[in-house]
Every structure is written in C-alpha cells, then in structure tokens.
C-alpha positions in Angstrom: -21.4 83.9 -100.0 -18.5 82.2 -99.4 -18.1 79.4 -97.0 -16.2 76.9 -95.5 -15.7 74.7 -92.2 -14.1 76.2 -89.2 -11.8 74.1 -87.3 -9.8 76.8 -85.4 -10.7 80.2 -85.2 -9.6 82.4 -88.2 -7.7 85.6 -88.0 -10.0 88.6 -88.4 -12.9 86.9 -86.6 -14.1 87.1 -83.2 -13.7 83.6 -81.6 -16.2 81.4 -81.4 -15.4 80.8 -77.3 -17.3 84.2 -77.1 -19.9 82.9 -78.4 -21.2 81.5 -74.9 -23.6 81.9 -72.1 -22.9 85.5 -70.6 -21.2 86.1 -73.9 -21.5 87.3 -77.2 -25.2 87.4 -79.3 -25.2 85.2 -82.1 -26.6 87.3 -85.1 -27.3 86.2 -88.6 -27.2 88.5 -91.7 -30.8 89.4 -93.0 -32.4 88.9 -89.4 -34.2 91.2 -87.5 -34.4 93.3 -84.9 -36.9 94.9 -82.2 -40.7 94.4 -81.1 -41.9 94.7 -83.4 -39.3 93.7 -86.2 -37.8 97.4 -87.1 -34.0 96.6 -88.3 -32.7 94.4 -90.4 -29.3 93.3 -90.2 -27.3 94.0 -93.5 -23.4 93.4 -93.1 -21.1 93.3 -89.9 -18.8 96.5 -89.3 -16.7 95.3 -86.7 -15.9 93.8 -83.3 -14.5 94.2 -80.1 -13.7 92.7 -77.0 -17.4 92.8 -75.6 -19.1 93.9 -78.6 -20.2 93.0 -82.1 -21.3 96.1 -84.5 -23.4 95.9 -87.5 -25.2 97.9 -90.2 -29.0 97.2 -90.1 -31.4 99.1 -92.0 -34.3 101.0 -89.9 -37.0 100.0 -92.0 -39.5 102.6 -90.0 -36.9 106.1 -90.4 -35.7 104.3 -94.3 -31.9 104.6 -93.0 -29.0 102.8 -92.5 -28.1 102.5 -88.5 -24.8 101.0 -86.8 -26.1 98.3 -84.3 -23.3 97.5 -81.6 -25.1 94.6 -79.2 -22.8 94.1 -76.2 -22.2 90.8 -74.3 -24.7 89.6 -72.1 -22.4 89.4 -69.0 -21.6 93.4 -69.7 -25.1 94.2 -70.2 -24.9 96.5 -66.8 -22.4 98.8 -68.7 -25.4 101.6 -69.7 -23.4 103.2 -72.5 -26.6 104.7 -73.9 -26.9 106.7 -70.7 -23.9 108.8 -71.8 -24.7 109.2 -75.4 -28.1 110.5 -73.9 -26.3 113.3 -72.4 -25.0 114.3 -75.8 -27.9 114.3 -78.3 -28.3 117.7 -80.2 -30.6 119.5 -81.6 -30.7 120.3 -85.5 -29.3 123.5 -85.1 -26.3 122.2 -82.9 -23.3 120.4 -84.4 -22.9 116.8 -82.7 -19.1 115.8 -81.5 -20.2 112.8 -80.1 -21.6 110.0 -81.9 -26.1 110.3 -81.8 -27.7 107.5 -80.1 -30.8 106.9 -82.3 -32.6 103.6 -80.2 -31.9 101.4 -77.8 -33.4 98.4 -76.0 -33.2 95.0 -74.6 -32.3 92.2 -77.0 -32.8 88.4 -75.2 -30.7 85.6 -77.0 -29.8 81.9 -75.9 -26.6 83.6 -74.3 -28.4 86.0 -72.3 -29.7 89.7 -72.0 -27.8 92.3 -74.5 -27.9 95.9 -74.4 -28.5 96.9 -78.2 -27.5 100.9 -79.1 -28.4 102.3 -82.6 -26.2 104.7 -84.1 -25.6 107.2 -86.5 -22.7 105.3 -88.8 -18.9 106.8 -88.9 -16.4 106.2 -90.7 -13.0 105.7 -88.6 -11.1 108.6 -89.3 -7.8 106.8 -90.1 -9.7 106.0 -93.3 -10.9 108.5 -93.7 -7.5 110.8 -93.4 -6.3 108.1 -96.7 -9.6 108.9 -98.6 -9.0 112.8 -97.8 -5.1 113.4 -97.2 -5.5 117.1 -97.8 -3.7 119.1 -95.2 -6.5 121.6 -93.8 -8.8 118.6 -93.7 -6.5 117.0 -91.4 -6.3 120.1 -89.5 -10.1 120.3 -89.3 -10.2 117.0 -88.1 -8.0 117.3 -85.2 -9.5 120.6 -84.3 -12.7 118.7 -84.1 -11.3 115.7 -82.6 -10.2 117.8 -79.2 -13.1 120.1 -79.4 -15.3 116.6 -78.8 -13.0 115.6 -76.1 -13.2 119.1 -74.5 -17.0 119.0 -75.0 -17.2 115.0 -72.8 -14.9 117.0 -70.1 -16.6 120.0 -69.9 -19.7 117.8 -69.1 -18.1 115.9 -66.3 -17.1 112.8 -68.0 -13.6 110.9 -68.2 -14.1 108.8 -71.8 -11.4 106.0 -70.6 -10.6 104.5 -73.6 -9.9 107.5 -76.4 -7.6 106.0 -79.2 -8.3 106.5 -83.1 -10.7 103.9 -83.7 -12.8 105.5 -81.3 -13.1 108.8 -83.7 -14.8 108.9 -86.5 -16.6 111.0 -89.5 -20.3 110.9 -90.1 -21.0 109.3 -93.4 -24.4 110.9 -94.2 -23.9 109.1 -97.5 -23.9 105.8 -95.9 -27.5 106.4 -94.1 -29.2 107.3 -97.2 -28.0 104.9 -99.5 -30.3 101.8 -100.8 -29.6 98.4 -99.0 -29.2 97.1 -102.6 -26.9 99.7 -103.4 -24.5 98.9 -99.9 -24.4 95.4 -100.9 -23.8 95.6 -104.6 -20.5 97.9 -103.9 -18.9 96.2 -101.2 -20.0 92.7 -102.7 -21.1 89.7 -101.0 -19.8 89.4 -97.3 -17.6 86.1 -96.6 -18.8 83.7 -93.9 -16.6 81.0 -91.9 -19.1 77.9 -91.1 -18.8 76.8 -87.8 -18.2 72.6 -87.3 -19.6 72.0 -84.0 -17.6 69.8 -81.6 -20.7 68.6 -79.7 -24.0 69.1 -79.7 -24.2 71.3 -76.4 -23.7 74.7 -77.4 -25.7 74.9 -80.8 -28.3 77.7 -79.7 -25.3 79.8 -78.1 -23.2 79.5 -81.3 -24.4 81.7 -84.7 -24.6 79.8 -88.0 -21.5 81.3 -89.1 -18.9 84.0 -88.1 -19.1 87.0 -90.7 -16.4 89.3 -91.9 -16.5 92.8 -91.5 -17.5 95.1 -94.3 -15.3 96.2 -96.9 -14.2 99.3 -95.8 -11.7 100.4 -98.8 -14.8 99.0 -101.2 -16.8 101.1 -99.3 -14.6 104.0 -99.4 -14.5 103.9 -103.4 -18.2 103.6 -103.0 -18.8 107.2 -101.6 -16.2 108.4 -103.8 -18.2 107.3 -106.3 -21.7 108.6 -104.8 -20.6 112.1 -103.9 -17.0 113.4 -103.2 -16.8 113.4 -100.0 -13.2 115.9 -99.8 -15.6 118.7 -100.4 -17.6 117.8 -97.8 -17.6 119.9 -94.4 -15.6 117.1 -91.8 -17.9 116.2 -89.2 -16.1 114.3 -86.6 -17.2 112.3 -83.5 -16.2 110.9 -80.5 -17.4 107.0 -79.7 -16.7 104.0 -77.7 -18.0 105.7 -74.3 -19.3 102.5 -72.7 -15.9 102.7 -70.6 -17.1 106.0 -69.5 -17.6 107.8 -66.3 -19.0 110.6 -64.5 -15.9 112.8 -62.1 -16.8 111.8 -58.7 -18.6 108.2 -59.3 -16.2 105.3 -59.1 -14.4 104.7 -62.3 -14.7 101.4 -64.0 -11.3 98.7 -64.1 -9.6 99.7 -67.1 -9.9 96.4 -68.7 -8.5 97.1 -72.4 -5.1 98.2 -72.5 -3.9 100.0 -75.1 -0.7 102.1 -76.3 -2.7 104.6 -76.2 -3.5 104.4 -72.5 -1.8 107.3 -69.6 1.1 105.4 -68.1 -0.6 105.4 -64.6 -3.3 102.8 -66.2 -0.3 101.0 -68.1 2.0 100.6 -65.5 -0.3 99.2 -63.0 -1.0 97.2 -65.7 1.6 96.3 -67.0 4.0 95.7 -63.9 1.8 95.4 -60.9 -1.2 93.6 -62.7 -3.4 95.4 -61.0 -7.1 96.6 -62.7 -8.0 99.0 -60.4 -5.8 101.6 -61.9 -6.8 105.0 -61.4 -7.9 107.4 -64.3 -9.8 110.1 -65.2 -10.2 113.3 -67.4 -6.4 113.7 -67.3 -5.6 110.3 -68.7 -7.9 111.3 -71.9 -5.5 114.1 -72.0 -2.6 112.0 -72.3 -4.5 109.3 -74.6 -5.5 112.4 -77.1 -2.5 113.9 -77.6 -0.9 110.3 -78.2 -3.9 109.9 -80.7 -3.3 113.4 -82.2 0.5 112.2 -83.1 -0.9 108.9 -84.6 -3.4 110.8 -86.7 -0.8 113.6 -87.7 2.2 111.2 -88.7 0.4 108.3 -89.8 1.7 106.1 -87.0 1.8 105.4 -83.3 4.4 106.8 -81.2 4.2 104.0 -79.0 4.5 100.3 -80.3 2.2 97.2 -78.5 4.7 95.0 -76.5 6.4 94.8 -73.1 8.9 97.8 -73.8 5.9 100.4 -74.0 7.2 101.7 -70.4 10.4 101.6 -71.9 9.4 103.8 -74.7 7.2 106.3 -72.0 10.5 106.7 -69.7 12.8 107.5 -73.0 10.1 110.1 -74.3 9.1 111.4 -70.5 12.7 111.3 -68.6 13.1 111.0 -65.2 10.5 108.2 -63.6 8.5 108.7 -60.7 9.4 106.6 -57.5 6.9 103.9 -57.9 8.3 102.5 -61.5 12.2 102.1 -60.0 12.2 99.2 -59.4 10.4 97.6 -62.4 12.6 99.9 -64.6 16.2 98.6 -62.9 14.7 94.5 -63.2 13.7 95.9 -66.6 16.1 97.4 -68.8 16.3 98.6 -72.2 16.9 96.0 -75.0 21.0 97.3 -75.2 20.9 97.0 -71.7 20.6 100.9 -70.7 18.4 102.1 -68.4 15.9 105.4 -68.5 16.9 108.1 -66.0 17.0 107.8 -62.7 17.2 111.0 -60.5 
C-alpha cells in the first residue's frame, strides 16, 4: 500500500473532521464485522455525506456484500426498513437494491446502523462499459419502472439522481477476494498525523481510496462480457426516503438534480423544511433520464441553477419574483415575468 502523512485533507477523501463523536465509523481494511465475526472488509467503494460504503466478503454465504455504515448521529435514519419493503422472491425481478443484513455496529464515535447489500455498479459506468443503444434503452426503461415500483408502494425516494441507480454485478459477488484485489491492485491509503492526542480512538488509521472502478470495469470484461448480459437495474440511496402521509425528512443534500420547490427554498430562502414528495422524484427522474441519455446534466452545480430552471421552464411562479429581479442572468436579462 501506499502511504503518506496527511496534513490537510486530500481531494477524494472524506475529511477527517467526520471522523468524530456522532460521526463517521473509523474502519480499517481486512477487519471484521458482526457477532460473531461474519464480514471482512476488503476495499472501500465510496462515500457520502453521512455514510462510508465498502466491499466486505460474507465469509458464512462465500460472497462479496457492499457494506454502507452510516454516521452515528444519523443512526435514527432506518433505511433498512424501506429496503425491507422491497425484497423479492427468486422468481421476481428486484428494481430496488436487496438488503441482505443489517445490525448495530458500536465504535468510539458512537452507534452505526450497518446495511449489507447486494453490490451495483453505477450506471454511468456502466453506460461507458456498454454504450450500445438498446442497452441504454433497457436501462432507462428499467430505471422508471423502479421508480414507478417505490411510488406505487407509497414512498417518495427524495434524493433520485444517477449515482443512486445502478446494475447488479453478479460477477462481482462471486468472484475470489484474491481475485478483486489482484485486478484492481493494492488500494492507496493517506496516513493521518494527529494534531493531539485527544481524538485517537475516533480517528481510523488511515483514510482509504475508493476502489478502482475503471480497473474493475476491465476486470468483468475480462471475467465474462457483461454487454451480453440481461441489464438488471436498481434503485438505491432510500435512507432519505418516506412513506405519503408521514412527515418528510429536511431535504439536507441539494443537488441539480433536485425539483425546484426543494432548490429554491434552498437556495433563496435557506430554508430545510422544503416540501417534497413523489412528484419531486418525477422531476428528479426525468432530469436524471437526460443526464443518462446525453451523457451530461442539463443543469450545472452553482448559484445560476434557478436561472437555468426559469430559462428551461418560462414563466415563474409568484414566490421566486423577487429573488429572480435581485437576481438576474449573468448578461443582465431576466427570465419571464407574466
């Protein structure tokens, strides 16, 4: 592995101030998991704002598993109580990611929820691995067939943008740890320098990069060809979810992908509380379904994303007048205004 002394927090690496009481769960590669020891941590997929995600082998079922353990301080967020409401049978053909375990995890930081997963693959590698037109097709049919199938059971998902579809990689499950590691080589690793002596347990030996997902992709090339392969999408990220008629959680992550009643409040009024449900996803879908279709967002991150919304949508509703006249475009013109 590959080492070296962090000062300031690296790009591509969660930071190490979420690695705190309430926060983050320090992990370390080749640990394990569960009572009594079940998985064994292998490589780190990714992270997010209140979440790490790894690949762990389940040494009882002999498979590979994704392993997202959320932040102590969001350990009340029961994602696994929605992905309970969509586990199939073997006859049935999942569209939402299948919870496989799930439990408590104590650390020095605090109580973590810990879901076990089948692994995906995000679909916007996947599109570059498999750029065939009627697997794209397939792909978006299946991609609003799984949102149709979260609505149709009375949940708003909250947070739908393309990270949060993926493809099943049966390949992935089956393969030998050995094999894993030998394709997408050895993991590099960012040793922390602690400032003081107070923090130590809170803090993981290192922060880890995520997996090499284009080594991984020549890796199941290389396995079986996964073109030829059926798709078989699914919907994730539901620990933003809700059920229609409960009180929605504060949309805390925005994203250009969001409905622009949850990015204008926002974005002008600063206000968390905005309201959403099942018709925001539609929105967020069909913003997701240009992204995957054209190979980039309609909507850019930045302060003009409004501006953008107004010039595609037309004529704004009353509440955003006066942000969009204190507000105008960059060549000083404004949207419509009726």
């Amino acid at each position: 592995m590959s080492t070296g002394f962090l000062f300031d927090d690296p790009e591509g690496y969660e930071t190490t101030s979420a690695y705190t009481f309430g926060g983050l769960c320090p992990i370390r590669l080749g640990c394990d998991l569960g009572s009594p020891p079940r998985y064994r941590i292998i490589a780190k997929l990714g992270y997010g704002a209140y979440s790490t995600v790894w690949l762990a082998h389940d040494r009882v079922n002999k498979r590979n598993v994704a392993m997202k353990i959320v932040e102590a301080k969001s350990s009340s967020i029961k994602e696994s109580s929605m992905l309970q409401r969509f586990k199939v049978r073997d006859t049935e053909a999942p569209r939402v990611v299948q919870l496989l375990d799930a439990f408590e995890h104590t650390s020095p930081n605090g109580i973590h929820q810990v879901y076990f997963m089948e692994p995906v693959l995000p679909i916007d590698l996947f599109r570059r691995q498999a750029a065939r037109p009627h697997i794209t097709r397939e792909a978006l049919r299946q991609t609003v067939a799984a949102v149709a199938l979260i609505h149709s059971r009375g949940i708003a998902h909250g947070d739908l943008h393309p990270s949060n579809f993926g493809v099943a990689i049966p390949e992935v499950e089956r393969a030998s740890v050995s094999d894993i590691c030998y394709f997408t080589g050895r993991p590099k690793v960012m040793a922390i320098l602690h400032s003081s002596s107070n923090n130590l347990e809170s803090l993981p030996p290192y922060l880890c990069s995520n997996l090499d997902l284009e080594t991984l992709r020549l890796y199941l090339r290389r396995v079986s060809e996964l073109t030829q392969h059926p798709v078989s999408m699914r919907i994730v990220g539901l620990g933003n979810a809700y059920i229609v008629g409960e009180c929605p959680p504060r949309a805390r992550i925005l994203t250009t992908y969001a409905a622009p009643e949850v990015a204008f409040a926002q974005m002008a009024l600063n206000d968390l509380d905005a309201p959403w449900d099942q018709r925001s996803d539609i929105w967020s879908l069909a913003v997701c379904m240009y992204a995957l279709a054209c190979s980039h967002p309609i909507f850019e991150l930045g302060g003009l994303v409004l501006h953008e919304m107004m010039y595609y949508c037309g004529e704004v509703p009353n509440a955003w007048r006066e942000y969009v006249r204190a507000e105008p475009f960059q060549d000083g013109t404004s949207p419509t205004l009726a």
